[in-house]
C-alpha positions in Angstrom: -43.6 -114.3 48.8 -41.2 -116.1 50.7 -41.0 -116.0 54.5 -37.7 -116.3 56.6 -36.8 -114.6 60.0 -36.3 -111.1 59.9 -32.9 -109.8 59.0 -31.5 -106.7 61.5 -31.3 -105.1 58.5 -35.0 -104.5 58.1 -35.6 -103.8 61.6 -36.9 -100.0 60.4 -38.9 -101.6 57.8 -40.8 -103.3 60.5 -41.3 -101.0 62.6 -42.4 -98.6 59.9 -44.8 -101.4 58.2 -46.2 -101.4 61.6 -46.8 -98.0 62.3 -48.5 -97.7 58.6 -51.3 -100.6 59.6 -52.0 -99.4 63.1 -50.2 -102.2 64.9 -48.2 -99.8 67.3 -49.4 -98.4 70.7 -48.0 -95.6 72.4 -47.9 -97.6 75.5 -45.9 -100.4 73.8 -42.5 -100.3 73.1 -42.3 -101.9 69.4 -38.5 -101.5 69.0 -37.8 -103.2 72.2 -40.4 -106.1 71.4 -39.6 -107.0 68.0 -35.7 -106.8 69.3 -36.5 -108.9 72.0 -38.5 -111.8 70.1 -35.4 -112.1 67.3 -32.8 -112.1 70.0 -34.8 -114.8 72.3 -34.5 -118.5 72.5 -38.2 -119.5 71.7 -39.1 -116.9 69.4 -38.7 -114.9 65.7 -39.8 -112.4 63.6 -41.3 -113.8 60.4 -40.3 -111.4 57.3 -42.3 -111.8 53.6 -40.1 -110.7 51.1 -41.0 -110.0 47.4 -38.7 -111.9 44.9 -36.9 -108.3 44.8 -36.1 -108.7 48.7 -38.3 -105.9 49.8 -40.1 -106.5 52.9 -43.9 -106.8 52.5 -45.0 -109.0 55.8 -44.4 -109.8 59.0 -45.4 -111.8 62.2 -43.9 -112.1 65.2 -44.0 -116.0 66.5 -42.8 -117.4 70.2 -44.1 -120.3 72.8 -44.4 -120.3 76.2 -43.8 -124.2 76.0 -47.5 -124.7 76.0 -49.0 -122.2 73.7 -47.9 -120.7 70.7 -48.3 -116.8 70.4 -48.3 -114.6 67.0 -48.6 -111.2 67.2 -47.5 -108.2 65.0 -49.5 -109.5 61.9 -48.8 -107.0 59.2 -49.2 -106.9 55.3 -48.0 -103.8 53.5 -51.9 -102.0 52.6 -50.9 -102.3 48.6 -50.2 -106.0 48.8 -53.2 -106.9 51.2 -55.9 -109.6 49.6 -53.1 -110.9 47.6 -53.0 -114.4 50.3 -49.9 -113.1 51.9 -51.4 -112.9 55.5 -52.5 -116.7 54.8 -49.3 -117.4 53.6 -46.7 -115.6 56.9 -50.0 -117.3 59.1 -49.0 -120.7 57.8 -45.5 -120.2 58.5 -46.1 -119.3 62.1 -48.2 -122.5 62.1 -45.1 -124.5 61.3 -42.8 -123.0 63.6 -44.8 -123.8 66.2 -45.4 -127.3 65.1 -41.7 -127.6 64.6 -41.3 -127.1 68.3 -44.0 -129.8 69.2 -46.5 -127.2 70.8 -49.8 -128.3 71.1 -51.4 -124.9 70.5 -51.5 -121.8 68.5 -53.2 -118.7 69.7 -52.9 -115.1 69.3 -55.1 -111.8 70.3 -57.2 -109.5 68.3 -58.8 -106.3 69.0 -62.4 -106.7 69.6 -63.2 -104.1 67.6 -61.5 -105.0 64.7 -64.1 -107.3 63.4 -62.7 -107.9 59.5 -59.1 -109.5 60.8 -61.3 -112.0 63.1 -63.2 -112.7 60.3 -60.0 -113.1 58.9 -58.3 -115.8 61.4 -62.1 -117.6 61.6 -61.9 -118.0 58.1 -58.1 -120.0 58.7 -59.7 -121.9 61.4 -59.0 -119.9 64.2 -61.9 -120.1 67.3 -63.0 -117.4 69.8 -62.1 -118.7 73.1 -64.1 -117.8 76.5 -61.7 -116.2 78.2 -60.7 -113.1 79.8 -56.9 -111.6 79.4 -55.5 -110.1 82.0 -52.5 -107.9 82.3 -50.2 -106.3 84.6 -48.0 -103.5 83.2 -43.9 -102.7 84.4 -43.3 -99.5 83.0 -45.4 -96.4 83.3 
């Protein structure tokens, strides 16, 4: 697989491999925020594509200046186990490093225990906190 930011042209592809793995929220506007992290200054959307070009990954990567944040972590359900995730993970890791961020972070469901398992198994730590949010838009 070979990773590079996201080309408009698979913008549907995105979205759709989103909506196929359960990433999307009706409360969220995907569109806008994958649109949003391409087009700003301190942050991309990682594509995966096959040797063929298809899209089969993603992850969205950005900073704050302090933290690095991924989110949108998404492998295509007939290419999962195959080292991919690992692989787009990585390349979020380097971005960020690239950047000279100290830190790398990102949120997971609580009850989606395997994909913790998952980022423990990277290295990734639980940390005691709580997240907090204020919403904009109704």
């Amino acid at each position: 697989m070979q990773v590079a930011p996201l080309s408009p042209d698979d913008v549907e592809a995105a979205l759709a491999l989103w909506d196929a793995v359960g990433l999307t929220r009706p409360w969220n506007d995907a569109r806008s925020d994958l649109l949003r992290a391409m087009q700003g200054p301190d942050s991309t959307v990682l594509g995966g594509y096959e040797p063929a070009g298809a899209l089969i990954a993603t992850a969205m990567v950005g900073h704050d200046g302090h933290r690095g944040w991924v989110y949108y972590v998404a492998v295509t359900p007939e290419r999962r186990r195959q080292g991919h995730a690992r692989h787009i993970m990585r390349a979020c890791e380097e971005w960020v490093r690239e950047r000279q961020i100290p830190k790398i972070q990102l949120m997971v469901r609580t009850d989606n225990r395997d994909v913790v398992g998952f980022y423990e198994a990277l290295g990734y730590e639980t940390s005691d906190v709580t997240v907090l949010g204020r919403r904009f838009v109704d």
